[in-house]
N, CA, C and O atoms as a Tinker XYZ file with bonds, in Angstrom:
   424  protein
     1  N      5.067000   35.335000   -0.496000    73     2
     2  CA     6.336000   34.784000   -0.949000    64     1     3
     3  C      6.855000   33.808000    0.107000    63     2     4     5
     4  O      6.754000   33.938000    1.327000    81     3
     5  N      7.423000   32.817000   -0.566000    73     3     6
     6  CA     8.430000   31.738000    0.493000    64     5     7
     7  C      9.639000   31.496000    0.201000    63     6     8     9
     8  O     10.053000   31.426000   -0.957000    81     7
     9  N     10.259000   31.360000    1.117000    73     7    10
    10  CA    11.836000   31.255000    1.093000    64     9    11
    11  C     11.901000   29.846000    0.645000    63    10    12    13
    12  O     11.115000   29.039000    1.140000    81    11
    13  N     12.646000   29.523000   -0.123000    73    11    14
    14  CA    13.021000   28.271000   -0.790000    64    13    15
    15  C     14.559000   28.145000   -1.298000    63    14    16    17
    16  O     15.309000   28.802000   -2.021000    81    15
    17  N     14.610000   27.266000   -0.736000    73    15    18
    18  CA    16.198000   27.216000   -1.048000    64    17    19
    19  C     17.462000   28.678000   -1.526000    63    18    20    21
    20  O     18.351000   28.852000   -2.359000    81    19
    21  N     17.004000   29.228000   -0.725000    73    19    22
    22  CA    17.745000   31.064000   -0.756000    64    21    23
    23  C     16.967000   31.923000   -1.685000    63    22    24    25
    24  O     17.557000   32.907000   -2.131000    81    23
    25  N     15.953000   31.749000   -1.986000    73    23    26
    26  CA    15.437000   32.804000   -2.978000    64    25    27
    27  C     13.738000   32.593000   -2.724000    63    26    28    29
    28  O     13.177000   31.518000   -2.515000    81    27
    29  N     13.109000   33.936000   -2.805000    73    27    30
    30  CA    12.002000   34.128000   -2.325000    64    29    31
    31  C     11.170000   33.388000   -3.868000    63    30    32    33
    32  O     11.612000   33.441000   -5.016000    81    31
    33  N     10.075000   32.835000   -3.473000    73    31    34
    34  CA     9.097000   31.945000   -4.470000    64    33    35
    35  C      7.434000   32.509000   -4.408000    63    34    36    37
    36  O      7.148000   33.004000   -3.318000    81    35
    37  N      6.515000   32.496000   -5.253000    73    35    38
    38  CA     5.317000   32.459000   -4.912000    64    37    39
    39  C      5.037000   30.766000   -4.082000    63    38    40    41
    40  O      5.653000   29.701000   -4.114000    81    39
    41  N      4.055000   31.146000   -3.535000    73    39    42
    42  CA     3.642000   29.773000   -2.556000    64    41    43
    43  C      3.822000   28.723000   -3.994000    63    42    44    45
    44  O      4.716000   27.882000   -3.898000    81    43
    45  N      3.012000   28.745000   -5.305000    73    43    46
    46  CA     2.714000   28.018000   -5.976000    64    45    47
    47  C      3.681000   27.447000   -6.337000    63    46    48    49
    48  O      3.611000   26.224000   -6.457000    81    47
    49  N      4.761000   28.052000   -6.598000    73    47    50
    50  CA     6.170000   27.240000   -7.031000    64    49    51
    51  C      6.686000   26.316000   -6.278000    63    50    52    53
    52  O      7.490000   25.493000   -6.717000    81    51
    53  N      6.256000   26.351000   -4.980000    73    51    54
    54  CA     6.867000   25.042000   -3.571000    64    53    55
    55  C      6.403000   24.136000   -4.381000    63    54    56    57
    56  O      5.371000   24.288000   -5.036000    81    55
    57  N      7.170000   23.054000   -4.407000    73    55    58
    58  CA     6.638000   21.453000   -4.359000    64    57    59
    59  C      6.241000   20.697000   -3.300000    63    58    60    61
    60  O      6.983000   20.334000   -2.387000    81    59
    61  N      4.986000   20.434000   -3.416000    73    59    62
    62  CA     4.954000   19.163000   -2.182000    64    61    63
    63  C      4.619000   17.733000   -2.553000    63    62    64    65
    64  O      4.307000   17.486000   -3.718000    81    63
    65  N      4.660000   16.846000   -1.709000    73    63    66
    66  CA     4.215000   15.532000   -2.159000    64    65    67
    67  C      3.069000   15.430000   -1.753000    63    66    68    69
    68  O      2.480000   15.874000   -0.767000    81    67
    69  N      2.730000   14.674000   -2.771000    73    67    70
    70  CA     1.574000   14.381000   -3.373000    64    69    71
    71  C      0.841000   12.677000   -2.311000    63    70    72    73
    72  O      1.638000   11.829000   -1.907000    81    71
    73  N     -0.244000   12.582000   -2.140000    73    71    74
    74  CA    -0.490000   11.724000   -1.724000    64    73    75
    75  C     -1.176000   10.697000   -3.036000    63    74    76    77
    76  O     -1.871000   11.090000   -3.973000    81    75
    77  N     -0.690000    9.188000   -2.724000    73    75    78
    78  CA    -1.651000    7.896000   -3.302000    64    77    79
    79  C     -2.105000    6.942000   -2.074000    63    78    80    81
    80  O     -1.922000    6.758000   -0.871000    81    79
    81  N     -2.991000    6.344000   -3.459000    73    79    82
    82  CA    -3.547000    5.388000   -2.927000    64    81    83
    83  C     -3.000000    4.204000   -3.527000    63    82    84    85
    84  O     -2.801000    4.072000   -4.735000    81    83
    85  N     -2.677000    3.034000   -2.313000    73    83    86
    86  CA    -2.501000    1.560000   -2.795000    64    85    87
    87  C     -3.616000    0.596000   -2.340000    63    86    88    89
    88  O     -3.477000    0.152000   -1.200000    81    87
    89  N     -4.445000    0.290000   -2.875000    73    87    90
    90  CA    -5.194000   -0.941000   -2.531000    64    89    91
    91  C     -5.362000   -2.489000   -3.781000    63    90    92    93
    92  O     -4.916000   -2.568000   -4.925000    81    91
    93  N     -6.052000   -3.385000   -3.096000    73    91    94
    94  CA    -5.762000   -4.112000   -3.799000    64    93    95
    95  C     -6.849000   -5.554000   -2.973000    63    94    96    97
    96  O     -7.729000   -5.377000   -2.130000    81    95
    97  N     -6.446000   -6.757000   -3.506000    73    95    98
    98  CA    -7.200000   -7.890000   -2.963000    64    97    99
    99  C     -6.619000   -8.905000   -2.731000    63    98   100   101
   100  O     -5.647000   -9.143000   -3.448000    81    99
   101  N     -6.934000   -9.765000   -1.790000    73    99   102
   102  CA    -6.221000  -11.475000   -1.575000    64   101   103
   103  C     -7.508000  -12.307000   -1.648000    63   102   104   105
   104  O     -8.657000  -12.092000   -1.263000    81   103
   105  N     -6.921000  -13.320000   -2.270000    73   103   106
   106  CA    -7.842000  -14.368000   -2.804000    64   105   107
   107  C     -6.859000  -15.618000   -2.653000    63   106   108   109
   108  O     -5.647000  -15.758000   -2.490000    81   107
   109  N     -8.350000  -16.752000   -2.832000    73   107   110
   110  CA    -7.747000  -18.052000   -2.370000    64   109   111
   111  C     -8.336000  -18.965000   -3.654000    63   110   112   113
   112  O     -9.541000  -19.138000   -3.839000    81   111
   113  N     -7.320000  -19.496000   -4.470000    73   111   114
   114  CA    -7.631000  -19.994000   -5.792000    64   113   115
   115  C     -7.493000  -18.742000   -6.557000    63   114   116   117
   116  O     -6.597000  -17.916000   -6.381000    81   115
   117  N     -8.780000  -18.633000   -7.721000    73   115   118
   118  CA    -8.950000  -18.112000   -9.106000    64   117   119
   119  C     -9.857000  -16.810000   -8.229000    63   118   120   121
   120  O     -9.533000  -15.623000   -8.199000    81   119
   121  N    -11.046000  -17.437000   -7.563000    73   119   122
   122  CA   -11.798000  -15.913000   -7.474000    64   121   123
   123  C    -12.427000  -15.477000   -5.716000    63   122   124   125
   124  O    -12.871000  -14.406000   -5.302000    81   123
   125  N    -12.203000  -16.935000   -4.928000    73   123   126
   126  CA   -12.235000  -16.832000   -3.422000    64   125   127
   127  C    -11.508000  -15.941000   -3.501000    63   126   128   129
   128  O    -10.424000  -15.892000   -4.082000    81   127
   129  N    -12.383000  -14.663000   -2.554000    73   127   130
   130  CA   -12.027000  -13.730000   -1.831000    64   129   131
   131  C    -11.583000  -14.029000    0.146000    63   130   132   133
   132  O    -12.463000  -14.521000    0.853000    81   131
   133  N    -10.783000  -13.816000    0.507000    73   131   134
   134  CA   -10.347000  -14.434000    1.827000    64   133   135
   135  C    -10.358000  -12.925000    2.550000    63   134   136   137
   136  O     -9.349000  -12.221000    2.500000    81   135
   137  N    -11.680000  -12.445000    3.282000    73   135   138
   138  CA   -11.848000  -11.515000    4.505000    64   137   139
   139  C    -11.072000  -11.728000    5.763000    63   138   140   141
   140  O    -10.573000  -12.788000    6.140000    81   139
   141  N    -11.049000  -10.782000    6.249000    73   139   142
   142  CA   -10.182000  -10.589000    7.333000    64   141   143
   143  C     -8.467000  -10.942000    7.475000    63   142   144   145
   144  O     -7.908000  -10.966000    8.572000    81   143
   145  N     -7.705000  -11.227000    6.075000    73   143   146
   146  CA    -6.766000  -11.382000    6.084000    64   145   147
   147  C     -5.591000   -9.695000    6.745000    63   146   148   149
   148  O     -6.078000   -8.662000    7.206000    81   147
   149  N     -4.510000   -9.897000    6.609000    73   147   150
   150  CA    -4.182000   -8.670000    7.518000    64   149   151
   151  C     -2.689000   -8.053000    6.456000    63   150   152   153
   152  O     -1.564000   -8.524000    6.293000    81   151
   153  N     -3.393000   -6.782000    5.894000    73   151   154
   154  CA    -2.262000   -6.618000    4.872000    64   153   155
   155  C     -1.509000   -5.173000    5.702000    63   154   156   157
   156  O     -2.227000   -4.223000    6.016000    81   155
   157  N      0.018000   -5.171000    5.996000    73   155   158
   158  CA     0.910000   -4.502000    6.115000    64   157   159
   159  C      1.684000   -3.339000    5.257000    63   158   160   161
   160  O      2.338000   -3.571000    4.240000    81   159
   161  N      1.512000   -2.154000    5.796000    73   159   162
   162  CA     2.776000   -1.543000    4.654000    64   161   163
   163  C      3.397000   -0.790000    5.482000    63   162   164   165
   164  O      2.848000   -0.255000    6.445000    81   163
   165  N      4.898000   -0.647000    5.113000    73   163   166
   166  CA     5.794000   -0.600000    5.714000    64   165   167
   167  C      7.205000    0.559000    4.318000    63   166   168   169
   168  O      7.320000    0.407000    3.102000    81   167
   169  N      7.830000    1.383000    5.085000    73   167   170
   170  CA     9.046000    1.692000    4.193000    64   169   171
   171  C      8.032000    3.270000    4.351000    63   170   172   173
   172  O      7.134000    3.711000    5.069000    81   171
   173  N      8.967000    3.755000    3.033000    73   171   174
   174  CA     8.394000    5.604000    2.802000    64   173   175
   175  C      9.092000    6.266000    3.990000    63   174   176   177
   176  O     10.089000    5.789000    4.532000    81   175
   177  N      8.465000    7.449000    4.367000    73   175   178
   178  CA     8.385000    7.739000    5.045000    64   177   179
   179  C      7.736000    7.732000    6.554000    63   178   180   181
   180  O      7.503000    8.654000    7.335000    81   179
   181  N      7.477000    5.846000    6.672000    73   179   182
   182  CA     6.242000    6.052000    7.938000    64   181   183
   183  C      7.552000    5.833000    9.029000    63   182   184   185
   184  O      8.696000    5.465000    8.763000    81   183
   185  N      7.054000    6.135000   10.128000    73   183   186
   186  CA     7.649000    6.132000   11.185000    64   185   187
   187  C      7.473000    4.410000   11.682000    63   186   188   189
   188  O      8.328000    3.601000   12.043000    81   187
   189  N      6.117000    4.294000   11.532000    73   187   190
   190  CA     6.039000    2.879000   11.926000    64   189   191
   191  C      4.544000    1.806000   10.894000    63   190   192   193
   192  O      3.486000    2.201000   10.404000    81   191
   193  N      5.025000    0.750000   10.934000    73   191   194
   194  CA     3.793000    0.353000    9.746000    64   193   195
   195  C      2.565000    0.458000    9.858000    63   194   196   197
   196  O      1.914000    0.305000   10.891000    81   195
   197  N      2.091000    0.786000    8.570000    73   195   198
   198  CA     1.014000    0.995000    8.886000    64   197   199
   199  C     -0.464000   -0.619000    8.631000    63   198   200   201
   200  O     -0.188000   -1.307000    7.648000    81   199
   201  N     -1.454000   -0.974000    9.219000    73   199   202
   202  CA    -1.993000   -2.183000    8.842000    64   201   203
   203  C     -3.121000   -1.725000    8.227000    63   202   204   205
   204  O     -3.455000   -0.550000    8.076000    81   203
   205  N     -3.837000   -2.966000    7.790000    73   203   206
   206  CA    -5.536000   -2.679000    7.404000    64   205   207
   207  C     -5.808000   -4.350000    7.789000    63   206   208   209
   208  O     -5.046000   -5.200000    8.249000    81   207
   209  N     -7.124000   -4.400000    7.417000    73   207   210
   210  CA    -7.601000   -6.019000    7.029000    64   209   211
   211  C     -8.627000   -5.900000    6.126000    63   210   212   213
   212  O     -9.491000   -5.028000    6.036000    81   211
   213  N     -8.368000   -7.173000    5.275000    73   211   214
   214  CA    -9.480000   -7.041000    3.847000    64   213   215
   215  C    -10.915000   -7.092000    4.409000    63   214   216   217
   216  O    -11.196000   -7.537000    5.522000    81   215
   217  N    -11.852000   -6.553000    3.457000    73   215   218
   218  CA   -13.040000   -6.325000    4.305000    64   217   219
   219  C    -13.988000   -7.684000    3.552000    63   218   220   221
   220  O    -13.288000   -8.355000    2.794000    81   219
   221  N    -14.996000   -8.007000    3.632000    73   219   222
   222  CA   -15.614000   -8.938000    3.110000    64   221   223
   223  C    -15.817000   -9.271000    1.581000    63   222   224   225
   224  O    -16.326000  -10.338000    1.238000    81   223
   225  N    -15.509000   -8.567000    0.913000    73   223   226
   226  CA   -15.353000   -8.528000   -0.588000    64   225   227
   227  C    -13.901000   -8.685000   -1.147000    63   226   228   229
   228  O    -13.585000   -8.602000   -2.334000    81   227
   229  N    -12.879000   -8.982000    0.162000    73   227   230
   230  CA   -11.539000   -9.348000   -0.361000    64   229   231
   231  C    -10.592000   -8.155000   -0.463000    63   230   232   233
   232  O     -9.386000   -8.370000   -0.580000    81   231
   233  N    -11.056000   -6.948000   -0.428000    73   231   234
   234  CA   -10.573000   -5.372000   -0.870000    64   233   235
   235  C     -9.680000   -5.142000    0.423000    63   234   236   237
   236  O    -10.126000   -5.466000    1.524000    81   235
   237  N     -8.270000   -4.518000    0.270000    73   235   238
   238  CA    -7.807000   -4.069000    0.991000    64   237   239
   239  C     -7.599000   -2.572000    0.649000    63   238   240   241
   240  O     -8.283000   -2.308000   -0.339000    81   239
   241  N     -6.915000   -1.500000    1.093000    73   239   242
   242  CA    -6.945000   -0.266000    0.777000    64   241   243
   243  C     -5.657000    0.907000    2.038000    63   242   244   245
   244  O     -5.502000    0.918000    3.260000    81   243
   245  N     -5.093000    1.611000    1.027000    73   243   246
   246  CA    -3.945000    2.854000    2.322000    64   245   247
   247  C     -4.634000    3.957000    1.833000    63   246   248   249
   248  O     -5.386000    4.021000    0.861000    81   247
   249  N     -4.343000    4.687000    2.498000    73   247   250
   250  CA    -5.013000    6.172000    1.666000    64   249   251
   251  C     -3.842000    7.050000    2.100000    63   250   252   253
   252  O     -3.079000    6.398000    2.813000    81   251
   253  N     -3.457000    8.259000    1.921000    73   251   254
   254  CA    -2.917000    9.224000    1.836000    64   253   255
   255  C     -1.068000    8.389000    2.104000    63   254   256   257
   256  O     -0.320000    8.516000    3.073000    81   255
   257  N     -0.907000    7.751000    1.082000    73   255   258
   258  CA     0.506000    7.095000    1.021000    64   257   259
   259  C      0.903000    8.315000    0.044000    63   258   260   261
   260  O      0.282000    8.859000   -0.869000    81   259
   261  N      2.202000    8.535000    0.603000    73   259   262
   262  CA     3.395000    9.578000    0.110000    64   261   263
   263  C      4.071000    9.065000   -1.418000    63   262   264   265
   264  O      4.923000    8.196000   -1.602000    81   263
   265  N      3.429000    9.857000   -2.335000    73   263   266
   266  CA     4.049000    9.272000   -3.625000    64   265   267
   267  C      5.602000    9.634000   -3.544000    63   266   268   269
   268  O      6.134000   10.640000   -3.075000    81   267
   269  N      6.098000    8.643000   -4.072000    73   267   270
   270  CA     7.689000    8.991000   -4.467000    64   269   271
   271  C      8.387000    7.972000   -3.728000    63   270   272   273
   272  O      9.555000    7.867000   -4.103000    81   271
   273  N      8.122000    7.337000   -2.980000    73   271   274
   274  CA     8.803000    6.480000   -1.820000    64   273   275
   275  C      8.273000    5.167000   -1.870000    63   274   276   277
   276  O      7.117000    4.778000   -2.033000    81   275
   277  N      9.708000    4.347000   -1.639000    73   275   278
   278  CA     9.533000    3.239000   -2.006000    64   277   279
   279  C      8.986000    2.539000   -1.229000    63   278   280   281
   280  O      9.377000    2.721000   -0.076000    81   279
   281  N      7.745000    1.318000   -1.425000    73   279   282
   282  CA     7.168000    0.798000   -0.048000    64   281   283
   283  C      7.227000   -1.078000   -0.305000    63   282   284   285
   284  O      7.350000   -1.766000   -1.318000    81   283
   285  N      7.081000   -1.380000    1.059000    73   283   286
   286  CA     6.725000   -3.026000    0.954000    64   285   287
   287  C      5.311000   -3.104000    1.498000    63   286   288   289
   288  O      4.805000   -2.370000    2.348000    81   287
   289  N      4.756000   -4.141000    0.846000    73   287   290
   290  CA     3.394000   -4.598000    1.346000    64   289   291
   291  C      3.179000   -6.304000    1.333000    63   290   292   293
   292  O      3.383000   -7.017000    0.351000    81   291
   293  N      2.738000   -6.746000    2.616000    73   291   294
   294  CA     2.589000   -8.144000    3.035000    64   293   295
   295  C      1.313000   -8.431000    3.901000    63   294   296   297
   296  O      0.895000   -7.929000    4.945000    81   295
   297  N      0.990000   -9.127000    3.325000    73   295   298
   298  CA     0.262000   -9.968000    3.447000    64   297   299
   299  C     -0.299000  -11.466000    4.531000    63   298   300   301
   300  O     -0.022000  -12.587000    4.104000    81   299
   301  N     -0.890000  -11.364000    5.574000    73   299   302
   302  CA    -0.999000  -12.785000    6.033000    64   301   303
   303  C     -2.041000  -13.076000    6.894000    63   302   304   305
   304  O     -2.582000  -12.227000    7.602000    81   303
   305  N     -2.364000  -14.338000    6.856000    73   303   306
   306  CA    -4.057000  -14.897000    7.312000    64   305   307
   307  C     -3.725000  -16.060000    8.126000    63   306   308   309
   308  O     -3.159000  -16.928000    7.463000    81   307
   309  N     -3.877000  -16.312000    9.194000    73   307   310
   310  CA    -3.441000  -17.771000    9.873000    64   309   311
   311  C     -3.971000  -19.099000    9.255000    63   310   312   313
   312  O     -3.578000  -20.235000    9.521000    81   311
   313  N     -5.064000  -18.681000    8.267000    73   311   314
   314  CA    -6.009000  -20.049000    8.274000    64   313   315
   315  C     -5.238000  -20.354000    6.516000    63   314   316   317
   316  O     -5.334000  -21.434000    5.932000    81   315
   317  N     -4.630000  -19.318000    6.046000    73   315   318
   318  CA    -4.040000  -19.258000    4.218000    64   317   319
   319  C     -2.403000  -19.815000    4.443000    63   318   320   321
   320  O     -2.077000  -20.011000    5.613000    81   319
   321  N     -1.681000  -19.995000    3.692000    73   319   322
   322  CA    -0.592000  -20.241000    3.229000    64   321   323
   323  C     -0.042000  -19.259000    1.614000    63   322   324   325
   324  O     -0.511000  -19.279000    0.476000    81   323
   325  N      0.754000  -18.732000    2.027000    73   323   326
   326  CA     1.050000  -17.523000    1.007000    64   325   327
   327  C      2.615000  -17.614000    0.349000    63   326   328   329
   328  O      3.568000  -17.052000    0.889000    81   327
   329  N      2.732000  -18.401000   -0.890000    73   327   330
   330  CA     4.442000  -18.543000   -1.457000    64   329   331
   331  C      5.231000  -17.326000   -1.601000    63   330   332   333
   332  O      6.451000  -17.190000   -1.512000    81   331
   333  N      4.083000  -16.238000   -1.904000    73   331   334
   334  CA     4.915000  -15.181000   -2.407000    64   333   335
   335  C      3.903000  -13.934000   -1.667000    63   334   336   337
   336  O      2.930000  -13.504000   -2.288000    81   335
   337  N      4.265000  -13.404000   -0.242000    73   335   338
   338  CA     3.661000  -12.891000    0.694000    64   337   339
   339  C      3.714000  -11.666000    0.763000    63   338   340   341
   340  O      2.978000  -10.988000    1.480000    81   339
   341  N      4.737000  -11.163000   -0.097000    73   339   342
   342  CA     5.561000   -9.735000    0.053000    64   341   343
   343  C      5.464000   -8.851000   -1.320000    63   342   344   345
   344  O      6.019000   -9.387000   -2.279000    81   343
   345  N      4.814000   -7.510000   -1.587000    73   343   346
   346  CA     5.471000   -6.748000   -3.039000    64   345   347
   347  C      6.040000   -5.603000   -2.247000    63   346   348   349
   348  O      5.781000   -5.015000   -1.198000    81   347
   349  N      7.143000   -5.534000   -3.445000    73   347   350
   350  CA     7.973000   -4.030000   -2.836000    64   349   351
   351  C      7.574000   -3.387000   -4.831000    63   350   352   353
   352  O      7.619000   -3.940000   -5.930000    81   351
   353  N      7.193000   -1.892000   -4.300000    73   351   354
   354  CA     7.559000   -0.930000   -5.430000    64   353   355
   355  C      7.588000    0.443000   -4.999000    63   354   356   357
   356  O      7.385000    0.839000   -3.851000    81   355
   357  N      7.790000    0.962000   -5.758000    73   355   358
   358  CA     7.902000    2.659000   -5.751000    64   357   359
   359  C      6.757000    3.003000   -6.616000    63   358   360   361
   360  O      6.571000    2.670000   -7.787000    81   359
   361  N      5.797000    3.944000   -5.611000    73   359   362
   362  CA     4.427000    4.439000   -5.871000    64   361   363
   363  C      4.204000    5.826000   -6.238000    63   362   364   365
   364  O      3.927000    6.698000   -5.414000    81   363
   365  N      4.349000    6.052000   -7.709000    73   363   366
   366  CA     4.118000    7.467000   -7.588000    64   365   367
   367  C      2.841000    8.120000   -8.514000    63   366   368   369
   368  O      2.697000    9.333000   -8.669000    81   367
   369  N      2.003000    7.152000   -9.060000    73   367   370
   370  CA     0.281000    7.283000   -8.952000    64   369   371
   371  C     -0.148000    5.763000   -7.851000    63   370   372   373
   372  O      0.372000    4.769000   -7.345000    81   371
   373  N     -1.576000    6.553000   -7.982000    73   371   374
   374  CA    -2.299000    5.537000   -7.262000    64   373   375
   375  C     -2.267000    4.277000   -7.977000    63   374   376   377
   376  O     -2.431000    4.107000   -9.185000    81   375
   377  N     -1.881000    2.840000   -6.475000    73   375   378
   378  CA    -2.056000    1.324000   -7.366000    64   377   379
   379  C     -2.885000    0.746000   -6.491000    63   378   380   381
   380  O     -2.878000    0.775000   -5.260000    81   379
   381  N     -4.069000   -0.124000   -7.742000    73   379   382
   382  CA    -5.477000   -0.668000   -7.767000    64   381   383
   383  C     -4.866000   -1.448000   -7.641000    63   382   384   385
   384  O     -4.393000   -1.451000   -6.505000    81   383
   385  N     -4.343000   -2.744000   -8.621000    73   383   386
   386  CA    -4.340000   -4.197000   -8.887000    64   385   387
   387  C     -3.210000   -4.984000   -8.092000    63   386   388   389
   388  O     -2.629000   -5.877000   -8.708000    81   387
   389  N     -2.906000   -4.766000   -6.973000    73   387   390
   390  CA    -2.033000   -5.707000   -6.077000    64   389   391
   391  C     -2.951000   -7.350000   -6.017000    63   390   392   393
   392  O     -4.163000   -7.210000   -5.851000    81   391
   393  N     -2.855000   -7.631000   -6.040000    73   391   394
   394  CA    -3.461000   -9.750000   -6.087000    64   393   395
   395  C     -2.070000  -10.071000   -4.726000    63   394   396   397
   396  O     -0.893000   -9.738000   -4.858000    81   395
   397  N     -2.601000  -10.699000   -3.652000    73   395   398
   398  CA    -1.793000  -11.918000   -2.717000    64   397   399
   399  C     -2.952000  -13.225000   -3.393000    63   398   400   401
   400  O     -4.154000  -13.005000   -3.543000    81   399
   401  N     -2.480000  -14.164000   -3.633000    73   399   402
   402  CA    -3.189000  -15.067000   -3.860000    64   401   403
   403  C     -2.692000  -16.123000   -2.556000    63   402   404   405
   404  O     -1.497000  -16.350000   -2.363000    81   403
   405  N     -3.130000  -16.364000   -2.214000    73   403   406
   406  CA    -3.179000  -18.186000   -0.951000    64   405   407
   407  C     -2.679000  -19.375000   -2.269000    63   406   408   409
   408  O     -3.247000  -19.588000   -3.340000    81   407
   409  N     -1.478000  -19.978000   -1.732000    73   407   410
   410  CA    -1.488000  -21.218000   -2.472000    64   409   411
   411  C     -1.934000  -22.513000   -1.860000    63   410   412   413
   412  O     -2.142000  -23.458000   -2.622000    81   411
   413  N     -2.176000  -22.728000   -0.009000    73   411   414
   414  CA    -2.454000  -23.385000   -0.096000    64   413   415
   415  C     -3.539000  -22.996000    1.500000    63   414   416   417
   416  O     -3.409000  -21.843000    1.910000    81   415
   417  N     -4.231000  -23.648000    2.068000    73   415   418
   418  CA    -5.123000  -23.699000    3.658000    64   417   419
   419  C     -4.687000  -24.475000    4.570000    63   418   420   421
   420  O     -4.651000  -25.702000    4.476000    81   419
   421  N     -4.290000  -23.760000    5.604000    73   419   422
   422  CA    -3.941000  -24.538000    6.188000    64   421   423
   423  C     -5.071000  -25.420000    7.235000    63   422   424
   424  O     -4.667000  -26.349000    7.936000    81   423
């Protein structure tokens, strides 16, 4: 049994959060994939942000992100130019299809 909010529970009744996954890709044009770009996430519960960099197939990827909490994710490459650099949402399954697209090279 666990104490939960003043009254004893089986373990199973606790709620916990749940972990997702956010990954996704940056590309330059329609289907250029742009490696080594450097994607950020930030907000939830992290203490401090967390990074990745896309790997050669364009794929970026978080793993054990805290569903329920709202996050930002950005995007940036020194050699790309990015109009719209930033998504903010609230994640509570796993999200595949994030796109940064490059509008222009610098």
């Amino acid at each position: 049994m666990v104490l939960h909010n003043g009254f004893w529970t089986p373990p199973f009744l606790v709620t916990t959060a749940a972990s997702v996954r956010i990954s996704g890709q940056v590309l330059f044009g329609e289907k250029q994939g742009i490696a080594g770009a450097t994607v950020m996430l930030q907000g939830g519960i992290l203490s401090a942000p967390r990074t990745t960099r896309t790997n050669s197939f364009r794929n970026f990827e978080f793993e054990e992100v805290e569903a329920g909490q709202f996050y930002i994710v950005s995007v940036q490459q020194k050699k790309y130019g990015f109009a719209q650099n930033t998504l903010s949402l609230t994640v509570f399954d796993d999200v595949a299809d994030i796109v940064f697209r490059a509008d222009w090279q610098n």
